[in-house]
Kinemage of the C-alpha trace (Angstrom):
@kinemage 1
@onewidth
@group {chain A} dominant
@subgroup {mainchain}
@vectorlist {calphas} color= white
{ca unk a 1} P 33.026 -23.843 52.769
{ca unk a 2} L 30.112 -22.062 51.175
{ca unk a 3} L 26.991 -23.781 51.154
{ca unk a 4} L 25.017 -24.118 47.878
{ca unk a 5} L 21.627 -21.540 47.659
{ca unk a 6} L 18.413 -23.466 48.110
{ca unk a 7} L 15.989 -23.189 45.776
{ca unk a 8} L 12.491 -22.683 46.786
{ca unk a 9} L 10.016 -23.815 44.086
{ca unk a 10} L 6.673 -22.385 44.946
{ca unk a 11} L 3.914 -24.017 42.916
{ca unk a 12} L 0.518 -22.854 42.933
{ca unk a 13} L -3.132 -23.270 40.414
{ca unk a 14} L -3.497 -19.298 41.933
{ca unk a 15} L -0.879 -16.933 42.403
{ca unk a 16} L 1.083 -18.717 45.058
{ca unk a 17} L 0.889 -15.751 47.604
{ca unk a 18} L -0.426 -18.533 50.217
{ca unk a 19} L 3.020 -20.576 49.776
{ca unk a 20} L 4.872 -17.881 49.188
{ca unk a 21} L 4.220 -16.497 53.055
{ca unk a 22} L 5.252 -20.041 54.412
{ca unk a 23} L 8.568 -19.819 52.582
{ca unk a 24} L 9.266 -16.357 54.091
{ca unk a 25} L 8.960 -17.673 57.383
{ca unk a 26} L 10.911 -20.847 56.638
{ca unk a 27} L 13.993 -18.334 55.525
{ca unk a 28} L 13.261 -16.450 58.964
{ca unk a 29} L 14.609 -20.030 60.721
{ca unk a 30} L 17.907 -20.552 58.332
{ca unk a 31} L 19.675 -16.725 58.555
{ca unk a 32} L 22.630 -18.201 57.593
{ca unk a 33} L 21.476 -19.725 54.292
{ca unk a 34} L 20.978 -18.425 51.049
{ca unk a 35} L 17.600 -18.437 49.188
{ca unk a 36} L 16.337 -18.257 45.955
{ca unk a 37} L 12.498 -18.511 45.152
{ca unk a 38} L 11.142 -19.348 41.758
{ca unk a 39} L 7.655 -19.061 41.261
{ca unk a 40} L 5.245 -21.565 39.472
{ca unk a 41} L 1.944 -19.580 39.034
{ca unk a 42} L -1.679 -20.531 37.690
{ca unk a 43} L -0.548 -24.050 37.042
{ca unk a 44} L -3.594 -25.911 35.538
{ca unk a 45} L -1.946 -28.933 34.049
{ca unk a 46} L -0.134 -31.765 34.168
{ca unk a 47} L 2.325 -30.702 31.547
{ca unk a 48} L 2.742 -27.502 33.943
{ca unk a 49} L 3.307 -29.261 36.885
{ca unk a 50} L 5.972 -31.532 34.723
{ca unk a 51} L 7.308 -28.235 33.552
{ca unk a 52} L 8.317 -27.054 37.540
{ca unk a 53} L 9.595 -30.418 38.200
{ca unk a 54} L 12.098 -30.399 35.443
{ca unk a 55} L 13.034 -27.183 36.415
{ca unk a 56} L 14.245 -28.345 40.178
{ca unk a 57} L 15.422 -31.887 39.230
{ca unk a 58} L 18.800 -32.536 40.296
{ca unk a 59} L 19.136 -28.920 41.881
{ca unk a 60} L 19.395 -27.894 45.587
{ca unk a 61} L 15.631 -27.427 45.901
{ca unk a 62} L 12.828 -27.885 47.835
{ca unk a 63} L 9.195 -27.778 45.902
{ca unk a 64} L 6.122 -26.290 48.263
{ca unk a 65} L 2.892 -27.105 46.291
{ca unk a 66} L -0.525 -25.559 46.877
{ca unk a 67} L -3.016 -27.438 44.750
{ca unk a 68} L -6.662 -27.509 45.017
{ca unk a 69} L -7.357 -30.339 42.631
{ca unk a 70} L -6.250 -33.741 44.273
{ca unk a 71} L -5.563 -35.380 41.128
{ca unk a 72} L -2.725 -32.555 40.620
{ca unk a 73} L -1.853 -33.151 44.069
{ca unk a 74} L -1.374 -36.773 43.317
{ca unk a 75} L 0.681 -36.130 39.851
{ca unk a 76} L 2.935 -33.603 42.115
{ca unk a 77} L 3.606 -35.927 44.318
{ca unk a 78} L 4.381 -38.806 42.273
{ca unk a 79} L 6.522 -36.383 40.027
{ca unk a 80} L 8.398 -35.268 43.031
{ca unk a 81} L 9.292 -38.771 43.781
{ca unk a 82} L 10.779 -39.476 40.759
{ca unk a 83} L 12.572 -36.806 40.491
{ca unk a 84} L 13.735 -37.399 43.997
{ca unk a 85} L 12.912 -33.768 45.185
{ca unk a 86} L 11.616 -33.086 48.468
{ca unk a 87} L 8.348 -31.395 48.286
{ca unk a 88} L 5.540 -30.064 50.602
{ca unk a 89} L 1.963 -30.183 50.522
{ca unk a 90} L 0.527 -27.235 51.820
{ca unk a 91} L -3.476 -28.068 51.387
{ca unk a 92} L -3.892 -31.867 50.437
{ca unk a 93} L -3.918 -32.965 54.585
{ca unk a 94} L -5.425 -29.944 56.073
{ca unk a 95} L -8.392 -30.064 53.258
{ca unk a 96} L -8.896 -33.272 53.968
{ca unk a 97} L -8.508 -33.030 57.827
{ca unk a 98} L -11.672 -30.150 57.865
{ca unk a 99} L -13.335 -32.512 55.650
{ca unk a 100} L -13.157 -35.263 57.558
{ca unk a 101} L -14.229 -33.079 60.592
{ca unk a 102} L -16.854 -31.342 59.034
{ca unk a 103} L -18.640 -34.173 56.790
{ca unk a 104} L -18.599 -31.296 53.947
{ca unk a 105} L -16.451 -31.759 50.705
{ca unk a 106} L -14.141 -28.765 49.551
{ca unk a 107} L -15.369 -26.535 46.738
{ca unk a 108} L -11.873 -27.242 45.343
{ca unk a 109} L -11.632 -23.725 43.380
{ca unk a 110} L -8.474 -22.497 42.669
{ca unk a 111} L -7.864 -18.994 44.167
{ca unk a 112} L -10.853 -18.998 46.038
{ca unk a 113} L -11.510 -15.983 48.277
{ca unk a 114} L -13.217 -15.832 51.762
{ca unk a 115} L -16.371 -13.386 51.648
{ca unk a 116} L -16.648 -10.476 52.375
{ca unk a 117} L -17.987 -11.074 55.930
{ca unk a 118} L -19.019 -8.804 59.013
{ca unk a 119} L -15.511 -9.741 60.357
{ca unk a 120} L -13.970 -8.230 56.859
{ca unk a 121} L -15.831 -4.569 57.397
{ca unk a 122} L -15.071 -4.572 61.166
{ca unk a 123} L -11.090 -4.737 59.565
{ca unk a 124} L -11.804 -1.583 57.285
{ca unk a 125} L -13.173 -0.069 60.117
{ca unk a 126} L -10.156 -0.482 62.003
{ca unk a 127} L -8.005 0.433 59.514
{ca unk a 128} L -10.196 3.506 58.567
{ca unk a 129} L -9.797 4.912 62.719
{ca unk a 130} L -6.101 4.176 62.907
{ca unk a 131} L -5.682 6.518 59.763
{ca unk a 132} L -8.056 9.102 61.373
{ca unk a 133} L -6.706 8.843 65.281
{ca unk a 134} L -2.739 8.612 63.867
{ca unk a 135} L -0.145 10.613 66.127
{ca unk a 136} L -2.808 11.733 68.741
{ca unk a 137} L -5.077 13.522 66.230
{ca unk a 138} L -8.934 13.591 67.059
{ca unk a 139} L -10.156 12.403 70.258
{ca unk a 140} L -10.618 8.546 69.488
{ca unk a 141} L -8.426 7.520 72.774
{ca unk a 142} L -11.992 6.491 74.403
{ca unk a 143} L -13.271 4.287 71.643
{ca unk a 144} L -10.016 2.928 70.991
{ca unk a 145} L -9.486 -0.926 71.821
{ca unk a 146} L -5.287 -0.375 71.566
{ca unk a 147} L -3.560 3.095 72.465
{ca unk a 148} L 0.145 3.277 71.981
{ca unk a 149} L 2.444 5.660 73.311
{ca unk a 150} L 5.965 6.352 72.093
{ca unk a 151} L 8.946 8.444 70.801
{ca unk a 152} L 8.867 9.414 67.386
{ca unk a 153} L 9.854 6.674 64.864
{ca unk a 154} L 8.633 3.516 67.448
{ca unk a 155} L 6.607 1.900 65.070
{ca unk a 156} L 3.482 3.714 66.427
{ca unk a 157} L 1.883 4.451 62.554
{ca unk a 158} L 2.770 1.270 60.526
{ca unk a 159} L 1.638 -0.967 63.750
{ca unk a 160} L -1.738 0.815 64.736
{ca unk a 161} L -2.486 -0.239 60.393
{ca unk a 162} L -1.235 -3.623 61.252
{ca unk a 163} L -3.228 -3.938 64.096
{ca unk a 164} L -6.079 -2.390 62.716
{ca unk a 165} L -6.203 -4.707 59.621
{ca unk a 166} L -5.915 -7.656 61.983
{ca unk a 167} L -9.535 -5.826 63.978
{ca unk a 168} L -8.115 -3.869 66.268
{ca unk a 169} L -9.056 0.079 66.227
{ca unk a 170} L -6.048 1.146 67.556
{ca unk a 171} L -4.529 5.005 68.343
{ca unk a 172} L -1.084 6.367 68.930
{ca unk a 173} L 0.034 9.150 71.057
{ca unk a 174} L 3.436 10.105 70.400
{ca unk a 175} L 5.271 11.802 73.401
{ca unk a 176} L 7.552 14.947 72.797
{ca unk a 177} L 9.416 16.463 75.025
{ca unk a 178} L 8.268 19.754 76.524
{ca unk a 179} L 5.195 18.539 75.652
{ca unk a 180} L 2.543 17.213 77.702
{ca unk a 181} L 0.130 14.573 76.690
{ca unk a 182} L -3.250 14.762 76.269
{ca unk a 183} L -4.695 14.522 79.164
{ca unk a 184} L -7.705 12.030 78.060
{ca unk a 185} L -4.362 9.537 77.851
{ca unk a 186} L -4.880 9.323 81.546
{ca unk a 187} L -8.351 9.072 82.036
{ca unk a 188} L -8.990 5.989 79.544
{ca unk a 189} L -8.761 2.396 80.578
{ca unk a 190} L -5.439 1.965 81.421
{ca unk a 191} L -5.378 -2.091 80.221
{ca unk a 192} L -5.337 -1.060 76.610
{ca unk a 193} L -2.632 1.835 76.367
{ca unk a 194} L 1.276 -0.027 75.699
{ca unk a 195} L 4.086 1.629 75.480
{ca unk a 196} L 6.909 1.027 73.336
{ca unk a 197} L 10.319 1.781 73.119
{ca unk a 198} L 13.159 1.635 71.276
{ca unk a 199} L 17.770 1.471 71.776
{ca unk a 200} L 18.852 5.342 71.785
{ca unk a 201} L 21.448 4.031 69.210
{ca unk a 202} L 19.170 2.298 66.633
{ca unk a 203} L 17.078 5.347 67.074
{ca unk a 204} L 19.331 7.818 66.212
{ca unk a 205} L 20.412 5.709 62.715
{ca unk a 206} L 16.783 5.593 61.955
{ca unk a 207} L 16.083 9.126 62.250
{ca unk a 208} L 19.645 10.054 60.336
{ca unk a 209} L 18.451 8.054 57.518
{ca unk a 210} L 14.773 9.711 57.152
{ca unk a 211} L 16.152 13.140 58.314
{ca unk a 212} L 18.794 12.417 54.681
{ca unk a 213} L 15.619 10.705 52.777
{ca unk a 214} L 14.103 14.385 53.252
{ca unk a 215} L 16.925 16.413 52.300
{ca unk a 216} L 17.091 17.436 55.973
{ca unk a 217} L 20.214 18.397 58.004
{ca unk a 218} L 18.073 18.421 61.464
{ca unk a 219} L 20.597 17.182 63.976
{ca unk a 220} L 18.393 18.165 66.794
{ca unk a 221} L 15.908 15.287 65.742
{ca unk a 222} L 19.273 12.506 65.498
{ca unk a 223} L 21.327 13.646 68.095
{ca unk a 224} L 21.840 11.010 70.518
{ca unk a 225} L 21.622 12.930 74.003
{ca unk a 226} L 18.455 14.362 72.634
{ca unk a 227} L 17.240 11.148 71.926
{ca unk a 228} L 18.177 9.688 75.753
{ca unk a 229} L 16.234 12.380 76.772
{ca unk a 230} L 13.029 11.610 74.763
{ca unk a 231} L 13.167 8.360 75.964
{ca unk a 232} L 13.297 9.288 79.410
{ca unk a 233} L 10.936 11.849 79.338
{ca unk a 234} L 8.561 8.845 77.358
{ca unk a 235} L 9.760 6.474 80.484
{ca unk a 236} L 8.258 9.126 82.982
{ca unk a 237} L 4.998 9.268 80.723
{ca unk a 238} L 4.747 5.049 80.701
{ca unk a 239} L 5.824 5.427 84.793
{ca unk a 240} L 3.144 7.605 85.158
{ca unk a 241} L 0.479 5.212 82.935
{ca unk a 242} L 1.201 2.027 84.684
{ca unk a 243} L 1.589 0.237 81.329
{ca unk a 244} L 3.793 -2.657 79.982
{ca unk a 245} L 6.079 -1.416 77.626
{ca unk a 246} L 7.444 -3.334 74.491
{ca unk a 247} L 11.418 -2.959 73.108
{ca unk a 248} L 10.746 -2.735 69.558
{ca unk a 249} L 14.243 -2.556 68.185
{ca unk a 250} L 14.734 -5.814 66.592
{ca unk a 251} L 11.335 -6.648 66.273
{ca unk a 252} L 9.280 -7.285 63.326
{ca unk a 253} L 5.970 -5.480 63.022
{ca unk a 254} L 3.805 -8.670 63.466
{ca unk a 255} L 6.105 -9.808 66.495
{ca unk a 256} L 5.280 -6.655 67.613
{ca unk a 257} L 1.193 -6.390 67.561
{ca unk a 258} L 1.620 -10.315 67.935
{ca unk a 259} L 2.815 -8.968 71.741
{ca unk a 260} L 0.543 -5.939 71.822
{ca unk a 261} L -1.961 -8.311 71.752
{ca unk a 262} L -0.987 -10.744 74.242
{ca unk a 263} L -0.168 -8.140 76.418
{ca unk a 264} L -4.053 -6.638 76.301
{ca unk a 265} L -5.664 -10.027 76.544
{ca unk a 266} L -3.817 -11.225 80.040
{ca unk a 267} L -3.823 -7.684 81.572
{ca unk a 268} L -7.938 -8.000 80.771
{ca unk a 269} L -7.868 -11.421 82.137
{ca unk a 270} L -6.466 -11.119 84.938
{ca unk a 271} L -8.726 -8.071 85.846
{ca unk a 272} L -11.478 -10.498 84.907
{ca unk a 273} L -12.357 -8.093 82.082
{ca unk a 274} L -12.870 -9.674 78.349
{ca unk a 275} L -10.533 -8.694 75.851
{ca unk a 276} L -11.507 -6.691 72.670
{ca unk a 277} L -12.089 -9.418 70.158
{ca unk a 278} L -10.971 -8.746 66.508
């Protein structure tokens, strides 16, 4: 039997892009269940909030609430109840949990934005040197605090951003076969280069797809013997490095830098080195 889709009312006084992440990763833990979101932006008033409520009542939903103002909080809540909804409040305990902590009071402003900090520029100047050091271009291997080597289509480009807006300046060298690596790859620190890696089979079906997304018929860069040998020949080059290598084939991007990372900090501390901080 077919279970009903959940609805996911996400209510927010903003745009509800803070809710809206906890949902996606809520979905993530039920694969087997259907989803539908409905969104309940810049909600300023009671009548709003009565407005959402209506909307779920007596449906297979689940309301997730972020509300600066406690006195919506408060209405939400007791509106939830009588509607006999479940609901979640995604800011009313942890406000007042740093409050508590602190011995400051919340600005309570809707859609407020952190500043535009040291840490903030120190992420654009990531970003900035993964663009410029992408698929081994420039010398930046040096000042790099994250090199990644790979095959072609490993994630190297969309991860060194990722990385790079979460502080890290990372670079990529991509290995080809025939082709020898730069040979600064082997005379950096060798507790910030990671390797990844990828199943010849997924491989090849990502490759088929961009070489038909370009209007190519390049079965050189698909076939799968080709592609076994790439990966060995990119096996020799990690060998050769010494350096943990991540499977990336049913990996997310953020699982993936989320074990890039990991991997950096304990190799660093358990050479006693400290890790690059983003």
């Amino acid at each position: 039997m077919a279970t009903p889709t959940v609805e996911l009312h996400v209510v927010s006084d903003s745009t509800g892009e803070t809710a809206t992440r906890l949902v996606h990763a809520l979905e993530a833990q039920f694969p087997d269940q259907e989803f539908e979101e409905i969104r309940h932006p810049r909600v300023e008033t009671v009548d709003h909030l009565r407005l959402a409520v209506e909307r779920a009542k007596g449906r297979p939903a689940v309301v997730v609430y972020t509300l600066v103002e406690p006195e919506l909080r408060e209405q939400m809540r007791v509106l939830c109840r009588r509607a006999r909804l479940h609901y979640c409040d995604l800011l009313g305990h942890p406000i007042d949990a740093v409050a508590r902590v602190s011995g400051q009071a919340a600005q309570m402003t809707p859609g407020a934005r952190p500043p535009l900090d040291s840490g903030y520029f120190k992420r654009m100047a990531a970003i900035e040197f993964a663009v410029k050091y992408d698929d081994g271009m420039g010398s930046g291997l040096r000042e790099a605090d994250i090199v990644l080597v790979g095959v072609s289509r490993t994630s190297k480009t969309p991860l060194s951003m990722y990385l790079g807006y979460l502080g890290y300046k990372t670079a990529n060298v991509p290995i080809v076969k025939g082709i020898e690596p730069p040979a600064e790859l082997y005379e950096i620190d060798p507790l910030k280069v990671v390797g990844l890696t990828i199943e010849a089979g997924r491989l090849a079906e990502i490759r088929e797809q961009r070489a038909r997304r370009l209007g190519g018929n390049n079965r050189q860069y698909a076939k799968l013997v080709e592609i076994y040998d790439e990966l060995e020949a990119a096996e020799a080059v990690h060998r050769r490095l010494g350096c943990p290598v991540i499977e990336i084939s049913e990996l997310s991007i953020e699982e993936t830098a989320a074990r890039v990372i990991r991997l950096i900090e304990q190799r660093r501390a358990e050479a006693g080195i400290a890790a690059p901080t983003a």
